[in-house]
Predicted model as a PDB file, atoms N, CA, C, CB and O in Angstrom, pLDDT in the B-factor column:
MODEL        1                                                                  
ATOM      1  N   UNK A   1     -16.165  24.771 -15.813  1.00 50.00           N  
ATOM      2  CA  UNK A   1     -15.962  24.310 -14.448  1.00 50.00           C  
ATOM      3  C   UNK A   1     -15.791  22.796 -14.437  1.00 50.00           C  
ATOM      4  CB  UNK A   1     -17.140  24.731 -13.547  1.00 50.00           C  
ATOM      5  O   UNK A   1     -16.347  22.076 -15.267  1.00 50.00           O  
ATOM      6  N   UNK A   2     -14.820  22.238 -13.245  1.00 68.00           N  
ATOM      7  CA  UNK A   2     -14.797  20.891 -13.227  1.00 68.00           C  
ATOM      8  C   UNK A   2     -15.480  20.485 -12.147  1.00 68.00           C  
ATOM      9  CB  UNK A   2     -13.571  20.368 -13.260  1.00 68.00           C  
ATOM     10  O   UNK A   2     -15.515  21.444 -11.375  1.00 68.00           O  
ATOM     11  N   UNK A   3     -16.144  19.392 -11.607  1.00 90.00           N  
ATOM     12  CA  UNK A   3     -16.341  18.426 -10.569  1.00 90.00           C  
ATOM     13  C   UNK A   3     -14.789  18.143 -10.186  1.00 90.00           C  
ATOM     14  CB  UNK A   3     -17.248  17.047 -11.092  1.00 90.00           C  
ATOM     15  O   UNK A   3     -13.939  17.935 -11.053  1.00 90.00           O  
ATOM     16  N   UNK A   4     -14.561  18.155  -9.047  1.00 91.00           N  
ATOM     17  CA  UNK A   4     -13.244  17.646  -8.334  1.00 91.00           C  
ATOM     18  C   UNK A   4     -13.161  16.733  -8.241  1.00 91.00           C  
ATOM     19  CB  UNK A   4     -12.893  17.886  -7.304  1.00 91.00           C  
ATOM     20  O   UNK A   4     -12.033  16.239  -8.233  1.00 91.00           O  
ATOM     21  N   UNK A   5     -14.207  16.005  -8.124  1.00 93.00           N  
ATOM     22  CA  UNK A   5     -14.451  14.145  -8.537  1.00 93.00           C  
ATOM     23  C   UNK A   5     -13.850  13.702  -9.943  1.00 93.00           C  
ATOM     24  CB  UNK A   5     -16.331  13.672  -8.725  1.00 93.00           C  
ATOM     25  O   UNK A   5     -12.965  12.854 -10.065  1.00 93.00           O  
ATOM     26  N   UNK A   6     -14.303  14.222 -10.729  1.00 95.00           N  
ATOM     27  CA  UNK A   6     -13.908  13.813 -12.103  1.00 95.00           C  
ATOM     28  C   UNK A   6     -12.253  14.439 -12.317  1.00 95.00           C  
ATOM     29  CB  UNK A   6     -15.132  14.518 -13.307  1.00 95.00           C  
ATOM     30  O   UNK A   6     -11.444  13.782 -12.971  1.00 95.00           O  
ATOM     31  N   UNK A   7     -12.009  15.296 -11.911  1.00 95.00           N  
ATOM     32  CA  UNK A   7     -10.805  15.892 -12.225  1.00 95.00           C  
ATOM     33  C   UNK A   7     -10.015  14.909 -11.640  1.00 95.00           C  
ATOM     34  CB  UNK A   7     -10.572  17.317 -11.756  1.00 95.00           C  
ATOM     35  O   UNK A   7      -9.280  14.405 -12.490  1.00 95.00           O  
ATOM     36  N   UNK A   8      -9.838  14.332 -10.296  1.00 96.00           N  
ATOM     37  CA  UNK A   8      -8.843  13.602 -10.199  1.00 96.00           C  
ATOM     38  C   UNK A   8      -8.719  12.572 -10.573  1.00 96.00           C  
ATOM     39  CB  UNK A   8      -8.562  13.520  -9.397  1.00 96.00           C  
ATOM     40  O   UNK A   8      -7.604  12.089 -10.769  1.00 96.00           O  
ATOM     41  N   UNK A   9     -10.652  11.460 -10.935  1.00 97.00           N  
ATOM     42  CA  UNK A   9     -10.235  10.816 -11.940  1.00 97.00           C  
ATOM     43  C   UNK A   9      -9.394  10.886 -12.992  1.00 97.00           C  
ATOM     44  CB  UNK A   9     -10.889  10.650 -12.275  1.00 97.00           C  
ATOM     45  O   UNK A   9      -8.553  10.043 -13.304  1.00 97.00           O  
ATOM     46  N   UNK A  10      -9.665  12.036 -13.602  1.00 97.00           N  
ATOM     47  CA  UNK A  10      -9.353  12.212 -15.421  1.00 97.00           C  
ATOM     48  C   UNK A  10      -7.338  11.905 -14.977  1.00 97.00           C  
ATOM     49  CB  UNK A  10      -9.985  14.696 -16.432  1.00 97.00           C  
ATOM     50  O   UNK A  10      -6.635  11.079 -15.558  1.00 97.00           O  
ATOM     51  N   UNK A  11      -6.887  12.803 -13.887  1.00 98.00           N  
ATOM     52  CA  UNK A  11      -5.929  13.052 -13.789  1.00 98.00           C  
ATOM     53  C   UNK A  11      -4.833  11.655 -13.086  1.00 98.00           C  
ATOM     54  CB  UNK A  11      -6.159  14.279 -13.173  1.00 98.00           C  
ATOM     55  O   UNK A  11      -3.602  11.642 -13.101  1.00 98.00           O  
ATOM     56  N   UNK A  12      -5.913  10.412 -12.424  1.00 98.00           N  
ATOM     57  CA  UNK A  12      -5.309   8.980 -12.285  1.00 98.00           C  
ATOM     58  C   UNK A  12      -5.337   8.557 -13.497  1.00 98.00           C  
ATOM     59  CB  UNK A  12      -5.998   7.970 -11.379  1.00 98.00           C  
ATOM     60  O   UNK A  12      -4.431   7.986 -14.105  1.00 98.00           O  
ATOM     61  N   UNK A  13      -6.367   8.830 -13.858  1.00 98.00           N  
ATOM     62  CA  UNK A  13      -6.650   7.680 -15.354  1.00 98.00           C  
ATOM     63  C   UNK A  13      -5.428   8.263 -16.355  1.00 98.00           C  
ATOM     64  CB  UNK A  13      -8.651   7.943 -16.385  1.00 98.00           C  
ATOM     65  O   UNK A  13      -4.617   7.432 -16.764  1.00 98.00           O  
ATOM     66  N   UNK A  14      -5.333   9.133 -16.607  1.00 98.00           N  
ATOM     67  CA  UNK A  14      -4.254   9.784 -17.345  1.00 98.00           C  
ATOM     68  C   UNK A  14      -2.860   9.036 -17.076  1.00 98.00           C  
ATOM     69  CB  UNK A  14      -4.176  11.327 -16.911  1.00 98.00           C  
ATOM     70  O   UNK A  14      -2.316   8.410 -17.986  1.00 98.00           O  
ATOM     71  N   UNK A  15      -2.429   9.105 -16.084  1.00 98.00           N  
ATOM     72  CA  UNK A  15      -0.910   8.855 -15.492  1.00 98.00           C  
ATOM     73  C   UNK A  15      -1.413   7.346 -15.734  1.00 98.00           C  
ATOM     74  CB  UNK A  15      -0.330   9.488 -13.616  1.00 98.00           C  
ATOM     75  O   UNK A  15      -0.726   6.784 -16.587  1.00 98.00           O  
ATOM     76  N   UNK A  16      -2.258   6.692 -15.292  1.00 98.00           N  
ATOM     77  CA  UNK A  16      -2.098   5.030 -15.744  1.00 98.00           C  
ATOM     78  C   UNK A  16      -1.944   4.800 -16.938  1.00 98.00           C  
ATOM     79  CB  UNK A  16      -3.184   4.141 -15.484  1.00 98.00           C  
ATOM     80  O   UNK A  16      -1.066   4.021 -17.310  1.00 98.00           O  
ATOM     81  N   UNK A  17      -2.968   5.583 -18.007  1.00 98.00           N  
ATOM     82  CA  UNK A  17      -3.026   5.444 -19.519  1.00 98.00           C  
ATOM     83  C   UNK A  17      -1.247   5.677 -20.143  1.00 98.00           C  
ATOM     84  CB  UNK A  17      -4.277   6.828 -20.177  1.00 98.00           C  
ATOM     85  O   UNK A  17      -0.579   5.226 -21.074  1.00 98.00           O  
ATOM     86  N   UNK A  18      -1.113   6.284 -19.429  1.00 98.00           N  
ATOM     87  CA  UNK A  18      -0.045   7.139 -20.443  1.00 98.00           C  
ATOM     88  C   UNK A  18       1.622   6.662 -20.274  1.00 98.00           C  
ATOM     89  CB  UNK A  18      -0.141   8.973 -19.983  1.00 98.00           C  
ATOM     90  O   UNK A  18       2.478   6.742 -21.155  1.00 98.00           O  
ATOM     91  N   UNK A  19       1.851   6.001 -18.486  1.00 98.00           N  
ATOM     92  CA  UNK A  19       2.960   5.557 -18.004  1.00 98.00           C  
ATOM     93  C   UNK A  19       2.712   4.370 -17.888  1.00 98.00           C  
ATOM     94  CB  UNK A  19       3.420   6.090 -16.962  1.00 98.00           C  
ATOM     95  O   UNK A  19       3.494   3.554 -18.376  1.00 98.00           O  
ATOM     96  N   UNK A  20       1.706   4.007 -17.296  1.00 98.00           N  
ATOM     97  CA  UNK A  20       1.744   2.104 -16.818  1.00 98.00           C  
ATOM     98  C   UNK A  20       2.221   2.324 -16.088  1.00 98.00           C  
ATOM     99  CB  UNK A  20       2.380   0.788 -17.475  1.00 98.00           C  
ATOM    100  O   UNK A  20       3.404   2.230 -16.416  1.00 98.00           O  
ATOM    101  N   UNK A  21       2.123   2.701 -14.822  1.00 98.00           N  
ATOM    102  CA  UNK A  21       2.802   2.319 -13.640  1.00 98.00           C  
ATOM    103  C   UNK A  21       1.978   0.945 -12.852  1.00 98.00           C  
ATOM    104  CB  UNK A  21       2.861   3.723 -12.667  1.00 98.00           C  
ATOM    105  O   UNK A  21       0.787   0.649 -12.945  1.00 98.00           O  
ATOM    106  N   UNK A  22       2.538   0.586 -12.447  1.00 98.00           N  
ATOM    107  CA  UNK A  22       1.675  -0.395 -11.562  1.00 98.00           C  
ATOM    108  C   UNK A  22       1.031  -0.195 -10.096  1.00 98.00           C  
ATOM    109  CB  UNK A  22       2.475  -1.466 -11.383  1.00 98.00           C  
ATOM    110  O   UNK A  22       0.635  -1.152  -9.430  1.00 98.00           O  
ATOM    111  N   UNK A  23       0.957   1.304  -9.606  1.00 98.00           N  
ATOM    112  CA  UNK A  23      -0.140   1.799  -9.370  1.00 98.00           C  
ATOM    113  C   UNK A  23      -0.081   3.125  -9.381  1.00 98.00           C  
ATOM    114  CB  UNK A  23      -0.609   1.361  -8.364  1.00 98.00           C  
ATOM    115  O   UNK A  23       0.923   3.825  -9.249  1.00 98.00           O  
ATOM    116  N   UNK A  24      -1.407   3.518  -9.574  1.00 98.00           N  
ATOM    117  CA  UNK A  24      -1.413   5.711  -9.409  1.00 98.00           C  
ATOM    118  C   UNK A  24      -2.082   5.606  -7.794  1.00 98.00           C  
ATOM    119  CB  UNK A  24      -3.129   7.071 -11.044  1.00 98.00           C  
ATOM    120  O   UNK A  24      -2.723   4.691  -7.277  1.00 98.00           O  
ATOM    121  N   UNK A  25      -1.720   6.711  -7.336  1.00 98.00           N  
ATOM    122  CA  UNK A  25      -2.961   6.951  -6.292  1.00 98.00           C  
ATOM    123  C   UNK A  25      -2.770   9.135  -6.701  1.00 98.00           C  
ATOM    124  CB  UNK A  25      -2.384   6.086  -3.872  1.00 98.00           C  
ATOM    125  O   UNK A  25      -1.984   9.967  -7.154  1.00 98.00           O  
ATOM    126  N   UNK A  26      -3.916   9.010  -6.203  1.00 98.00           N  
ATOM    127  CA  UNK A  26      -4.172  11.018  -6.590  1.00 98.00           C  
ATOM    128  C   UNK A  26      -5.151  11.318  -5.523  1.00 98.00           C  
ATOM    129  CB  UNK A  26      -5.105  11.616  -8.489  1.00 98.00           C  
ATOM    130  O   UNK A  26      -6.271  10.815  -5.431  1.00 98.00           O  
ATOM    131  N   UNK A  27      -4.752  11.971  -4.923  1.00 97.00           N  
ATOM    132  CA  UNK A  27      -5.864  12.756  -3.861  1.00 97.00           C  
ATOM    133  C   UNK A  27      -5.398  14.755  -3.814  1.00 97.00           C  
ATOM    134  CB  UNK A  27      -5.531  11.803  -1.775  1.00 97.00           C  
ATOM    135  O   UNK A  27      -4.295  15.263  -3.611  1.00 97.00           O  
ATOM    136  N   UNK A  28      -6.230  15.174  -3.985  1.00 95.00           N  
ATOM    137  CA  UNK A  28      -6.559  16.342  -4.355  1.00 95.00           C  
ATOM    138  C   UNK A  28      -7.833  16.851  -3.169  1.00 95.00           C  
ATOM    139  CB  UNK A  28      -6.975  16.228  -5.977  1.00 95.00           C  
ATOM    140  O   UNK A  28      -9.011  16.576  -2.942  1.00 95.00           O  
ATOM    141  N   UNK A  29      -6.504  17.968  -2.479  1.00 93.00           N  
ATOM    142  CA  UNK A  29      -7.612  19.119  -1.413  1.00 93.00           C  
ATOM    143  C   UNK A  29      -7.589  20.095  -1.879  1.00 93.00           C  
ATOM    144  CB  UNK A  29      -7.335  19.531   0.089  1.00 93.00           C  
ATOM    145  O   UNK A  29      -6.636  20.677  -2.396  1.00 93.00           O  
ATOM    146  N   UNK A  30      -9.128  20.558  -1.703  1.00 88.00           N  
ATOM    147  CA  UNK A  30      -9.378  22.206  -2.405  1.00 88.00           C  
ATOM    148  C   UNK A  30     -10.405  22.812  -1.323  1.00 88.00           C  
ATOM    149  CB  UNK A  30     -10.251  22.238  -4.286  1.00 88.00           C  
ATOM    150  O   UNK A  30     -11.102  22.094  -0.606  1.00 88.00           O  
ATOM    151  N   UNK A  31     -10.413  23.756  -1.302  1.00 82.00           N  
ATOM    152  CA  UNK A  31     -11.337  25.053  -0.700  1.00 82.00           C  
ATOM    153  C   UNK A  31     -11.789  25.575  -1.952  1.00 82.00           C  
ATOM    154  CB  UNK A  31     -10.488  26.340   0.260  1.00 82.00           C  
ATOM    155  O   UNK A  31     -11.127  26.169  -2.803  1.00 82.00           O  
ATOM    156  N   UNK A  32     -13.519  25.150  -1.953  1.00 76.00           N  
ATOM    157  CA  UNK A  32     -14.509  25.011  -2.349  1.00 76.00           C  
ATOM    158  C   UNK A  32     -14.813  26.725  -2.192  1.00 76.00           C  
ATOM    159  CB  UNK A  32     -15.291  23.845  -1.645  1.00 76.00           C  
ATOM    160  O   UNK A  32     -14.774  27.117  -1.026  1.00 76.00           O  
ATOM    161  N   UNK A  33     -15.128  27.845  -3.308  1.00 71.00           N  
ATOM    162  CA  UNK A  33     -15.977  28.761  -2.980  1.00 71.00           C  
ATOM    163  C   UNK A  33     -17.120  29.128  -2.790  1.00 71.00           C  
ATOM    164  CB  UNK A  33     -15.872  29.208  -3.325  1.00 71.00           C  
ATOM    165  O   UNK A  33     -17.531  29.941  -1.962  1.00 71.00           O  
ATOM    166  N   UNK A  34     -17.676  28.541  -3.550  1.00 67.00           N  
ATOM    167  CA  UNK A  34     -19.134  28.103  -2.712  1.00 67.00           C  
ATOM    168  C   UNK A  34     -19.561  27.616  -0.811  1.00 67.00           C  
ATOM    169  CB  UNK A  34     -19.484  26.709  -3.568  1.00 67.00           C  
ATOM    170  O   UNK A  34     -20.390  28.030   0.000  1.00 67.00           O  
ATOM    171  N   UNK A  35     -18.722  26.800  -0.787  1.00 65.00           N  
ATOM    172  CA  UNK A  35     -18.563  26.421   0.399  1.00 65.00           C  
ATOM    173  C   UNK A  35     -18.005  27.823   1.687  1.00 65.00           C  
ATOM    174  CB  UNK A  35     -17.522  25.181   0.124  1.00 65.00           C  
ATOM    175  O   UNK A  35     -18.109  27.603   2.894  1.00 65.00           O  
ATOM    176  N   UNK A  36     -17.716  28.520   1.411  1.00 65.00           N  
ATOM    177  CA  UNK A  36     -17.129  30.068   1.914  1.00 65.00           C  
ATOM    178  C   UNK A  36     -18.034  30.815   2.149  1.00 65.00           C  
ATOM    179  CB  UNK A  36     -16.299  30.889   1.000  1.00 65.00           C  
ATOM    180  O   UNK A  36     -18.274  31.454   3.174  1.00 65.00           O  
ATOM    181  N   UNK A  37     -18.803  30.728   0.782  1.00 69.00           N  
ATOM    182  CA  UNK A  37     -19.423  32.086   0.884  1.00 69.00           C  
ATOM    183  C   UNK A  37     -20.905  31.741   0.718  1.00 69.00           C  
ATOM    184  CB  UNK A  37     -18.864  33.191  -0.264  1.00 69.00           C  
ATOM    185  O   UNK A  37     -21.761  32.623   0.788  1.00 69.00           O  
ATOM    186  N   UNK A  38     -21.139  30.742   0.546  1.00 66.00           N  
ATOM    187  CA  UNK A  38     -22.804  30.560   0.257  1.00 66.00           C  
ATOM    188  C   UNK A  38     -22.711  29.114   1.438  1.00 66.00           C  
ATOM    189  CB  UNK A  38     -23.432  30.108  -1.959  1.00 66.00           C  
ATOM    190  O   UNK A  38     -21.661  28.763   1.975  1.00 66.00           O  
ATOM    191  N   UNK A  39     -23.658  28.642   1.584  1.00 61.00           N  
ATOM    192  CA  UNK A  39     -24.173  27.061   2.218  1.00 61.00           C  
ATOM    193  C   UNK A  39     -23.756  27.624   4.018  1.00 61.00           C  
ATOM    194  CB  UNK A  39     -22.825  25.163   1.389  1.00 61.00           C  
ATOM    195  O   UNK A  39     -24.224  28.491   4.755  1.00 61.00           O  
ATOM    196  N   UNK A  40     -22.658  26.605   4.156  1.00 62.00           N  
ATOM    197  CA  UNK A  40     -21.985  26.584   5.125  1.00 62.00           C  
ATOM    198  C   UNK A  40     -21.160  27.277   5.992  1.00 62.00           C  
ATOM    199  CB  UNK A  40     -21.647  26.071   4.924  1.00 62.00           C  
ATOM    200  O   UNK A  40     -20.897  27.099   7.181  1.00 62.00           O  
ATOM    201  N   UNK A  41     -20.722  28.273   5.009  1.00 66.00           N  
ATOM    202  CA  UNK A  41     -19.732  29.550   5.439  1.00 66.00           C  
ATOM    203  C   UNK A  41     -18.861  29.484   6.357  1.00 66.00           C  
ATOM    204  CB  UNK A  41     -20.340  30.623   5.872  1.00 66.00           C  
ATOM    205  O   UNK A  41     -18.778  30.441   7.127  1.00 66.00           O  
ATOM    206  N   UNK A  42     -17.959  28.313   6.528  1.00 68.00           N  
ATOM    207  CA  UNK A  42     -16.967  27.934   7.105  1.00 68.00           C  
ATOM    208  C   UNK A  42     -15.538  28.558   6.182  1.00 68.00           C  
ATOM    209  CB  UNK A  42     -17.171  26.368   7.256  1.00 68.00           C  
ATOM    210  O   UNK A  42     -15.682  28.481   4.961  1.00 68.00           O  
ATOM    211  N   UNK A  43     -14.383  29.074   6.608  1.00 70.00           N  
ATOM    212  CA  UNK A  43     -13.308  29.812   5.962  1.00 70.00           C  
ATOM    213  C   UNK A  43     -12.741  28.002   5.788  1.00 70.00           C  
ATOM    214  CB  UNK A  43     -12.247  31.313   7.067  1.00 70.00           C  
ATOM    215  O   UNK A  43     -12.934  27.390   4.738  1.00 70.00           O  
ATOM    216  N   UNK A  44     -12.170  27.478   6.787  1.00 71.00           N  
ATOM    217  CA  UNK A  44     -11.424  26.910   6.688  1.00 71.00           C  
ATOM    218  C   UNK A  44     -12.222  25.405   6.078  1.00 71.00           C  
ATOM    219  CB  UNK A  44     -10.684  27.090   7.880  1.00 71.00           C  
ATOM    220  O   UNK A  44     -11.515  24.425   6.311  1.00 71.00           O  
ATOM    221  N   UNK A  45     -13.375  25.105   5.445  1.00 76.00           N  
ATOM    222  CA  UNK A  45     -13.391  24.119   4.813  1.00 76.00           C  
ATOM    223  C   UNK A  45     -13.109  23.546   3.773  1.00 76.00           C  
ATOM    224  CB  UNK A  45     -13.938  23.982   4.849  1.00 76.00           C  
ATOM    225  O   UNK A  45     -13.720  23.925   2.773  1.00 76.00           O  
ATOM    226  N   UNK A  46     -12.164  22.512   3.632  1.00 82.00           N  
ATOM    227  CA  UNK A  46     -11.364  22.146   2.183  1.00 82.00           C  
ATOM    228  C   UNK A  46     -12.530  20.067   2.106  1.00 82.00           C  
ATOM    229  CB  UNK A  46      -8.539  22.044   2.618  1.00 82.00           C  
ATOM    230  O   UNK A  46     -13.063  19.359   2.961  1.00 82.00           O  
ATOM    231  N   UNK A  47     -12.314  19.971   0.365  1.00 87.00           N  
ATOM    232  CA  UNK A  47     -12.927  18.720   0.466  1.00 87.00           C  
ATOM    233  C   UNK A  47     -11.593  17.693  -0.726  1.00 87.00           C  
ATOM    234  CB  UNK A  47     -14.926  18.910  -0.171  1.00 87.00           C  
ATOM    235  O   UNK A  47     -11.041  17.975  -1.790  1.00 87.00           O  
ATOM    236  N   UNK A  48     -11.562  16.643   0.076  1.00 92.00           N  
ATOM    237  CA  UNK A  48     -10.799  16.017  -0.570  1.00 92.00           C  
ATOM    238  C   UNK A  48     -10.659  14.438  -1.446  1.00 92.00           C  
ATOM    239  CB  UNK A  48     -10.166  16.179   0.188  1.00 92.00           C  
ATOM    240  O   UNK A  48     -10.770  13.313  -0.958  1.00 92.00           O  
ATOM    241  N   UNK A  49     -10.415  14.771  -2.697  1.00 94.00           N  
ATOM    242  CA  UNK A  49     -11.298  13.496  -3.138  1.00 94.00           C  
ATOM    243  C   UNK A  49      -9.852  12.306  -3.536  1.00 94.00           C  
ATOM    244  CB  UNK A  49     -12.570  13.991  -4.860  1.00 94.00           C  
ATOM    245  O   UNK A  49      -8.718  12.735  -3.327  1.00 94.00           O  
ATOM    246  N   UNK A  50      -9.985  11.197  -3.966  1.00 96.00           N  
ATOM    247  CA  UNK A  50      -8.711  10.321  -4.255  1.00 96.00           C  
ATOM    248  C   UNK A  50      -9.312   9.354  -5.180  1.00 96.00           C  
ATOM    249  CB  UNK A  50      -7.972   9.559  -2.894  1.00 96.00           C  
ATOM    250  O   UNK A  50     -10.418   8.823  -5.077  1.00 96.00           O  
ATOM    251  N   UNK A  51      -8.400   9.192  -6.130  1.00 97.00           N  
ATOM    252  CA  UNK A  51      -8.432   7.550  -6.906  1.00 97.00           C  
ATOM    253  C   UNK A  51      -7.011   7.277  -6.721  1.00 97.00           C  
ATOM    254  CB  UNK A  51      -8.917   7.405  -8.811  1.00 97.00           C  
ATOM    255  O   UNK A  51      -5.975   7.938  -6.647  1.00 97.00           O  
ATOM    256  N   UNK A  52      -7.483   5.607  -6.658  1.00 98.00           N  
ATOM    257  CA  UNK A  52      -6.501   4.700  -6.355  1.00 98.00           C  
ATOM    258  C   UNK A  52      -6.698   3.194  -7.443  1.00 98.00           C  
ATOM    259  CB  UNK A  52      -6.678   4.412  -4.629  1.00 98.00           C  
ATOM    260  O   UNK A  52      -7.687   2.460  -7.454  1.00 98.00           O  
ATOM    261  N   UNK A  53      -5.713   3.077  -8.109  1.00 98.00           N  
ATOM    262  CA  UNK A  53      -5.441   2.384  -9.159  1.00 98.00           C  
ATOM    263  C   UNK A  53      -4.367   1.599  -8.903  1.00 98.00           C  
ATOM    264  CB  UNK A  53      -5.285   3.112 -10.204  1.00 98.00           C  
ATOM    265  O   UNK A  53      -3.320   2.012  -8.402  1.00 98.00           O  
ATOM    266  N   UNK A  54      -4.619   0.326  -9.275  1.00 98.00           N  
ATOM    267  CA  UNK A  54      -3.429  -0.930  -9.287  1.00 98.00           C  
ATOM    268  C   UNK A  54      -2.894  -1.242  -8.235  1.00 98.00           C  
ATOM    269  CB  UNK A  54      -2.271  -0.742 -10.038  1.00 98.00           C  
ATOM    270  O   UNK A  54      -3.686  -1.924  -7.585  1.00 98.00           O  
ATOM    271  N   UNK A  55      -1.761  -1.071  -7.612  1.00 98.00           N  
ATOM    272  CA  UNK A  55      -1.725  -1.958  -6.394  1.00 98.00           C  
ATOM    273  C   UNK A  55      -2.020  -0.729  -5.369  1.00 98.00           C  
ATOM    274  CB  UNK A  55      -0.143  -2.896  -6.129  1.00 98.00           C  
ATOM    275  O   UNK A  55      -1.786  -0.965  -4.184  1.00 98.00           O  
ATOM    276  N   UNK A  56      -2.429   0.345  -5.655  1.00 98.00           N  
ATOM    277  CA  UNK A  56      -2.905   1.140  -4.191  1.00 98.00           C  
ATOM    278  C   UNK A  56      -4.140   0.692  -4.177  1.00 98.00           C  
ATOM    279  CB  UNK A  56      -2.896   2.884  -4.064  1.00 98.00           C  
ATOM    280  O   UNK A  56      -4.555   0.383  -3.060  1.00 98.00           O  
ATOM    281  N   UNK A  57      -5.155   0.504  -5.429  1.00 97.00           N  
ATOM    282  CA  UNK A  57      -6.243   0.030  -4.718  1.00 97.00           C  
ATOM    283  C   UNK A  57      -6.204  -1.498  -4.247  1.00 97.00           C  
ATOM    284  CB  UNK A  57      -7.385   0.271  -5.549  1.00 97.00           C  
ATOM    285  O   UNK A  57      -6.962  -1.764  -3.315  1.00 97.00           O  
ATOM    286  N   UNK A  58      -5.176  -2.870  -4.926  1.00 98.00           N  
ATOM    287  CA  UNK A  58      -5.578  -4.050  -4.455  1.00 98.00           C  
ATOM    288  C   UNK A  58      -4.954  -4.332  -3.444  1.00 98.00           C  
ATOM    289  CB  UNK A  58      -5.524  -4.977  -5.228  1.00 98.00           C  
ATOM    290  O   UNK A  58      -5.150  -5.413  -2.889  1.00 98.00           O  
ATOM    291  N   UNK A  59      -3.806  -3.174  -2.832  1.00 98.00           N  
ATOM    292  CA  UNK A  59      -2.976  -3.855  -1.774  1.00 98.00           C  
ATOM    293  C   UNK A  59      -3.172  -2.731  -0.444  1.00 98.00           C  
ATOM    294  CB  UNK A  59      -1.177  -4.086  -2.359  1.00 98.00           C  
ATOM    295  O   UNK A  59      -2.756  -1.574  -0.506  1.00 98.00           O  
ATOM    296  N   UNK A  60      -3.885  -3.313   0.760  1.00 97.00           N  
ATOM    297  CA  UNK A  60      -4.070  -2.543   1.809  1.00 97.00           C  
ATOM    298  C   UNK A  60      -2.895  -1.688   2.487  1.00 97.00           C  
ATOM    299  CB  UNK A  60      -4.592  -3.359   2.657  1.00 97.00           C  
ATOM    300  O   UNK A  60      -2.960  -0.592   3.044  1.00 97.00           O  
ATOM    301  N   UNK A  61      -1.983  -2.394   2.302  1.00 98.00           N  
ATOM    302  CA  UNK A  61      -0.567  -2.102   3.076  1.00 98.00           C  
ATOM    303  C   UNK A  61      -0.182  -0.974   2.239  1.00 98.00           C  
ATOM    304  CB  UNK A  61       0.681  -3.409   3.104  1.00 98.00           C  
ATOM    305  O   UNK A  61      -0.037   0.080   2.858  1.00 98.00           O  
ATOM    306  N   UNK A  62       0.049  -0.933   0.792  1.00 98.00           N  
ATOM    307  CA  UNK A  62       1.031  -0.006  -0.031  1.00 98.00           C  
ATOM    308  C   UNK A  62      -0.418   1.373   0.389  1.00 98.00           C  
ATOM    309  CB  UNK A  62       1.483  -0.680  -2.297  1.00 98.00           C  
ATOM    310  O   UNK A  62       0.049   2.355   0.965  1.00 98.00           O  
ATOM    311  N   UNK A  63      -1.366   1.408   0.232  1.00 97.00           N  
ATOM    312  CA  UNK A  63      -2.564   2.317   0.218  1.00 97.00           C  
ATOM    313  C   UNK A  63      -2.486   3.090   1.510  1.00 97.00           C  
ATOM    314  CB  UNK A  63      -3.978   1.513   0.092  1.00 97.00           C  
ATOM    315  O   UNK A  63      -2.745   4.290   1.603  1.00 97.00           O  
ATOM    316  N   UNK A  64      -2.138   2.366   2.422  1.00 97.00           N  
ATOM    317  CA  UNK A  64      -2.298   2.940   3.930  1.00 97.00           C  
ATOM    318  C   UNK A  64      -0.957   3.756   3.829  1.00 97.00           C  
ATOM    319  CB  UNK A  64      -2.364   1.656   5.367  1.00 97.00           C  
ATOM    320  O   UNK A  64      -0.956   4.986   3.868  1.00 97.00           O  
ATOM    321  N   UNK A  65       0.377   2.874   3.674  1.00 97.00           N  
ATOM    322  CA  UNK A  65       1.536   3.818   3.515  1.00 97.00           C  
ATOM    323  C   UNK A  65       1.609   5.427   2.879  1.00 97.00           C  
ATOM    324  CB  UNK A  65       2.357   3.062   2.722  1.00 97.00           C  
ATOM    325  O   UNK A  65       1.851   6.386   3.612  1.00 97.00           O  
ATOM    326  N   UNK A  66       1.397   5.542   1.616  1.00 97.00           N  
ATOM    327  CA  UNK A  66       0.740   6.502   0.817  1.00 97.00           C  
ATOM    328  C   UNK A  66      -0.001   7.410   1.836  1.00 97.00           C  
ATOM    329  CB  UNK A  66      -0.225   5.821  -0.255  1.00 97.00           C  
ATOM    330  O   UNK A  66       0.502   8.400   2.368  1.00 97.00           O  
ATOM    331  N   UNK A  67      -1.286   6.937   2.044  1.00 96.00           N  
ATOM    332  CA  UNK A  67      -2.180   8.081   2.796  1.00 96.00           C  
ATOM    333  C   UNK A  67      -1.421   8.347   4.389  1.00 96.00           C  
ATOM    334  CB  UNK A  67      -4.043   7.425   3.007  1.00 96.00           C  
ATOM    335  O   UNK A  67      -1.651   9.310   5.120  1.00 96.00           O  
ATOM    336  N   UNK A  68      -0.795   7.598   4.575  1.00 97.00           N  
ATOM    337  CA  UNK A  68       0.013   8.025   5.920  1.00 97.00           C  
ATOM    338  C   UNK A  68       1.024   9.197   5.832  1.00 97.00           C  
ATOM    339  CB  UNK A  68       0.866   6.802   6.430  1.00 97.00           C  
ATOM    340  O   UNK A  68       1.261   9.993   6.742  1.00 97.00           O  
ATOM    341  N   UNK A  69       1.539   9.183   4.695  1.00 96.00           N  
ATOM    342  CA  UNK A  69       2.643  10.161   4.014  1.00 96.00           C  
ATOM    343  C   UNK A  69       2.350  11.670   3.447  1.00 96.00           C  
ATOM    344  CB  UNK A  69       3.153   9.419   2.795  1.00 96.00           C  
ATOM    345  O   UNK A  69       3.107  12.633   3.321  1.00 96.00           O  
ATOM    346  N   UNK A  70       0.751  11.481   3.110  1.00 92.00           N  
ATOM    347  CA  UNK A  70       0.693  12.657   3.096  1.00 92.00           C  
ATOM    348  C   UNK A  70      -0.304  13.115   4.110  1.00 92.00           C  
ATOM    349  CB  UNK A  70       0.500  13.035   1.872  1.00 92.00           C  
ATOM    350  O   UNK A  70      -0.995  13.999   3.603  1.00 92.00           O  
ATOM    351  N   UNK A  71      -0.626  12.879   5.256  1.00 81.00           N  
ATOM    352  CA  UNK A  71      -1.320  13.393   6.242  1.00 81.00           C  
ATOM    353  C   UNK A  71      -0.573  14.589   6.673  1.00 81.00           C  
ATOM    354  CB  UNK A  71      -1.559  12.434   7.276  1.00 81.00           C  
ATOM    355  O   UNK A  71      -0.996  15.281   7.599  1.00 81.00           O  
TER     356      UNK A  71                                                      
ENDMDL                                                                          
END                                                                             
């Protein structure tokens, strides 16, 4: 099993390591089964995590664009 935290780390850190881009951003929504069927028991709850690397994290403007795009 993964943490969804770490997974999208592993999966920014990857694309920076490997391309150099001069920035990654990764945000990743999932519906949690646990969350369904045990705790909370909401159908429709999804949790969504993001890393942001290089100029999505140092530049407010390019970061906001991005998360505006995929709303």
């Amino acid at each position: 099993m993964q943490i969804q935290e770490k997974l999208t780390a592993q999966i920014a850190n990857t694309i920076d390591a490997e391309l150099k881009p001069h920035g990654v951003a990764v945000v990743i929504k999932a519906v949690h089964h646990c969350m369904i069927t045990r705790g909370v028991h909401k159908q429709e709850t999804s949790l969504v995590t993001s890393r942001m690397l290089g100029c999505f994290r140092d530049d407010a403007e390019i970061r906001q664009q991005f998360l505006s795009m995929i709303e």
